[in-house]
N, CA, C and O of each residue as an XYZ file, in Angstrom:
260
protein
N     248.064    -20.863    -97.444
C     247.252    -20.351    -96.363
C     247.566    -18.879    -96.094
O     246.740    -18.005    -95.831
N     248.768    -18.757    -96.192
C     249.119    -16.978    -96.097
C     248.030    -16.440    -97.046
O     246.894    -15.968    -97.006
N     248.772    -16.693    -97.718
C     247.737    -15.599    -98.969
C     246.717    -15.491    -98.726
O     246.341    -14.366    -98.394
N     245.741    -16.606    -98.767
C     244.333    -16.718    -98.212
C     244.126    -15.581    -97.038
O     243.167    -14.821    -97.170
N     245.143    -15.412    -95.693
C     245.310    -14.578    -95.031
C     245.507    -13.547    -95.062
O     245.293    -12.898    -94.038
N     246.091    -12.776    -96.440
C     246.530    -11.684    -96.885
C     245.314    -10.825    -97.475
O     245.212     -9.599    -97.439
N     244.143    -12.024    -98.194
C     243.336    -11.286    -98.797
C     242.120    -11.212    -98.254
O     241.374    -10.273    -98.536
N     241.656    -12.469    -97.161
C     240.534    -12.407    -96.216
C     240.981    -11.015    -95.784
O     240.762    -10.068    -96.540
N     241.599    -10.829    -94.604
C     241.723     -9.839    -93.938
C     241.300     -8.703    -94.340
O     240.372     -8.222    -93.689
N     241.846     -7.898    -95.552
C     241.659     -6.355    -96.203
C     239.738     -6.408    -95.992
O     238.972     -5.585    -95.491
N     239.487     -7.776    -96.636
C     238.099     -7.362    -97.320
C     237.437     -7.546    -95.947
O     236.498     -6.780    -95.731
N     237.705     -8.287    -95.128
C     236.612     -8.429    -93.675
C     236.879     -6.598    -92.911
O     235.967     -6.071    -92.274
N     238.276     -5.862    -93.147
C     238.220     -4.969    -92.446
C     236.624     -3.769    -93.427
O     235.572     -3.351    -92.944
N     237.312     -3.588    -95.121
C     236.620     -2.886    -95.985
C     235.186     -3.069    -95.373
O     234.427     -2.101    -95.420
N     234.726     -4.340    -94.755
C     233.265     -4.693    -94.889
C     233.163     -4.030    -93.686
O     232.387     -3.077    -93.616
N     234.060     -4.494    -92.354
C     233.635     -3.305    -91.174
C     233.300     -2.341    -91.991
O     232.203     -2.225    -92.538
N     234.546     -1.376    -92.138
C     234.593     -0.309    -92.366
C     233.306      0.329    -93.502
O     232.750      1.425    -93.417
N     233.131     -0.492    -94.294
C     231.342     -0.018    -94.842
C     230.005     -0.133    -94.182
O     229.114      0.657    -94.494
N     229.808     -1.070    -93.287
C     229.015     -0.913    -92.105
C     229.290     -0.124    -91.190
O     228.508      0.053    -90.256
N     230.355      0.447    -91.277
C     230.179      1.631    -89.890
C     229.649      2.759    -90.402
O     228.688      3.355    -89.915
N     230.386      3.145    -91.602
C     229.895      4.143    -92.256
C     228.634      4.545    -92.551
O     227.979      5.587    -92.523
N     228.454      3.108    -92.918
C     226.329      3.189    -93.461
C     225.676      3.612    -91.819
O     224.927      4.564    -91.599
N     226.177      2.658    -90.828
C     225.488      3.232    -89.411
C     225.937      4.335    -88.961
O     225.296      4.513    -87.926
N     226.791      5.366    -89.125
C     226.943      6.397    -88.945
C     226.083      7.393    -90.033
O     225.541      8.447    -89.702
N     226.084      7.088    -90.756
C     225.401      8.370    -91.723
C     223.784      7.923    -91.799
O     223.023      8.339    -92.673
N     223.350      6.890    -90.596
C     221.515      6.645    -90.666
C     221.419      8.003    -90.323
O     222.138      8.885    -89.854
N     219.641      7.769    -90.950
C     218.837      9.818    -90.467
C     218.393      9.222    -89.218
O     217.901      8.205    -88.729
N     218.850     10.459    -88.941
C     218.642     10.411    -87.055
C     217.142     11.138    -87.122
O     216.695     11.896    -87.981
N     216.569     10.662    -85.980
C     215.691     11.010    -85.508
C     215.325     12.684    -85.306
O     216.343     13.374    -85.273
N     214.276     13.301    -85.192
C     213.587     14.439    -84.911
C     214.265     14.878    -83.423
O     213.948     14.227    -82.427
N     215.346     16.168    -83.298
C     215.566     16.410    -82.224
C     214.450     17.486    -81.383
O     213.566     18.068    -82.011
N     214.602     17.629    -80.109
C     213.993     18.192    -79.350
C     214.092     19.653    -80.035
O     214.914     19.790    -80.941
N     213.356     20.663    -79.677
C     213.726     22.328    -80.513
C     214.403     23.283    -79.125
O     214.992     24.361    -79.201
N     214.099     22.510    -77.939
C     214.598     23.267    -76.508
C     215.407     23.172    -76.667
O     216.012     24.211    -76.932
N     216.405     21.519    -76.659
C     217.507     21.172    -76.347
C     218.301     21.527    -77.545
O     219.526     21.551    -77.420
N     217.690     21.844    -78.848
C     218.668     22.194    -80.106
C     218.857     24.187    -79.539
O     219.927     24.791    -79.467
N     217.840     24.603    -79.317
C     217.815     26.092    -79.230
C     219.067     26.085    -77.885
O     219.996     26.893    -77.881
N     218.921     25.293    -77.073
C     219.700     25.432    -75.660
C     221.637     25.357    -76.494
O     222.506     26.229    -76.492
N     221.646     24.429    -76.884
C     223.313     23.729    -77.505
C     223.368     25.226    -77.767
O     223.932     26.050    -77.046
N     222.621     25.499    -79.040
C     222.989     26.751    -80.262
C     223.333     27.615    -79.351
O     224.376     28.162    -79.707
N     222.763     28.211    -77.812
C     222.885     29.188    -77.543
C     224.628     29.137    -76.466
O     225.498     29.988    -76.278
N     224.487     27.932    -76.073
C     225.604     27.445    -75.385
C     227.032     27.567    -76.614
O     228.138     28.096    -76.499
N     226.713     27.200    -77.177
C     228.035     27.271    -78.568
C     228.320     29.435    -78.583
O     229.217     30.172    -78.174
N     226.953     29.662    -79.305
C     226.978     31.175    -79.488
C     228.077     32.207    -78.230
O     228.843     33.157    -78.392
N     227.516     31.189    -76.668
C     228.452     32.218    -75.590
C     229.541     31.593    -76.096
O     230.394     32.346    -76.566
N     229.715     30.650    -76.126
C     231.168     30.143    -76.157
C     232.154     31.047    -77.102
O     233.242     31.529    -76.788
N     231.476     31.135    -78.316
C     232.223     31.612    -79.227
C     231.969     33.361    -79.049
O     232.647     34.014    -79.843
N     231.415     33.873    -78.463
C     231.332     35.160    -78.461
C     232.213     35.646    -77.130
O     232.680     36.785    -77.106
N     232.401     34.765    -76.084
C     233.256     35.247    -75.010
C     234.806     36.219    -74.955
O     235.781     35.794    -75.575
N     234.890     37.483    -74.184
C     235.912     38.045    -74.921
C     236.595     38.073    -73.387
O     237.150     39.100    -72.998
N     236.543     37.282    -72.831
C     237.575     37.471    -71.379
C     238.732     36.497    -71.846
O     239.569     36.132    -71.021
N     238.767     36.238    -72.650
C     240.117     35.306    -73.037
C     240.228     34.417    -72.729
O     239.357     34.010    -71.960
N     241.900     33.029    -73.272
C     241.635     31.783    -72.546
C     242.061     31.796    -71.039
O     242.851     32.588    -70.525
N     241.240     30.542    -70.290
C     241.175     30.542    -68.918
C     242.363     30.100    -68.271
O     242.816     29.079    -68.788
N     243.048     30.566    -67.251
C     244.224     30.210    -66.784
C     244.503     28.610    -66.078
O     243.705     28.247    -65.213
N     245.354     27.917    -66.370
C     245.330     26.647    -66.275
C     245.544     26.724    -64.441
O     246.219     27.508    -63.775
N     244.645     25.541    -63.997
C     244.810     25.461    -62.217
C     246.236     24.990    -61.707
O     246.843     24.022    -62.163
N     246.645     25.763    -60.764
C     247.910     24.858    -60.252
C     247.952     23.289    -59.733
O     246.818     23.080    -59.304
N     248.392     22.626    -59.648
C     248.204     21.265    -59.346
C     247.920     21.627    -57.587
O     246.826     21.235    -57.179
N     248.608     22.165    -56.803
C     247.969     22.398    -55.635
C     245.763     22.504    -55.693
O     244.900     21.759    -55.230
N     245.714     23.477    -56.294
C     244.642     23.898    -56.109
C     243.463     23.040    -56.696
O     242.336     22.851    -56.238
N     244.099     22.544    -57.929
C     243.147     21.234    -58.561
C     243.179     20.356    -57.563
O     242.165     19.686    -57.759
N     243.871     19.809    -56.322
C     243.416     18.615    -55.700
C     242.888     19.381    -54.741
O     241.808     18.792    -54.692
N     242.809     20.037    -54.117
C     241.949     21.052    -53.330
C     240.516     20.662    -53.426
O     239.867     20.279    -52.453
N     240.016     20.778    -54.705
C     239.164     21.068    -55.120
C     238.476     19.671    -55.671
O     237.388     19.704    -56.246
């Protein structure tokens, strides 16, 4: 019965693990062109920002808030 246990197991995970994959890599649907143009432009500030990284909140002021 071990054994039986040793070798069910691998292949029931392999089989998850190939169904996730296949449902992760389906073609997705037609996105919006606003909401793609909006991300792109949101990423672009992000990465173009030159005020540096942001100073972490004091724990006072984070429950403040």
């Amino acid at each position: 019965m071990s054994n039986l246990l040793w070798t069910v197991v691998p292949l029931v995970v392999a089989v998850f693990a190939w169904g996730w994959a296949r449902w992760m890599s389906r073609p997705r649907g037609p996105q919006e062109a606003s909401r793609s143009v909006a991300d792109y432009e949101r990423f672009r500030d992000a990465i173009t920002r030159t005020e540096g990284p942001r100073k972490p909140r004091s724990r006072e002021r984070a429950l403040r808030h």
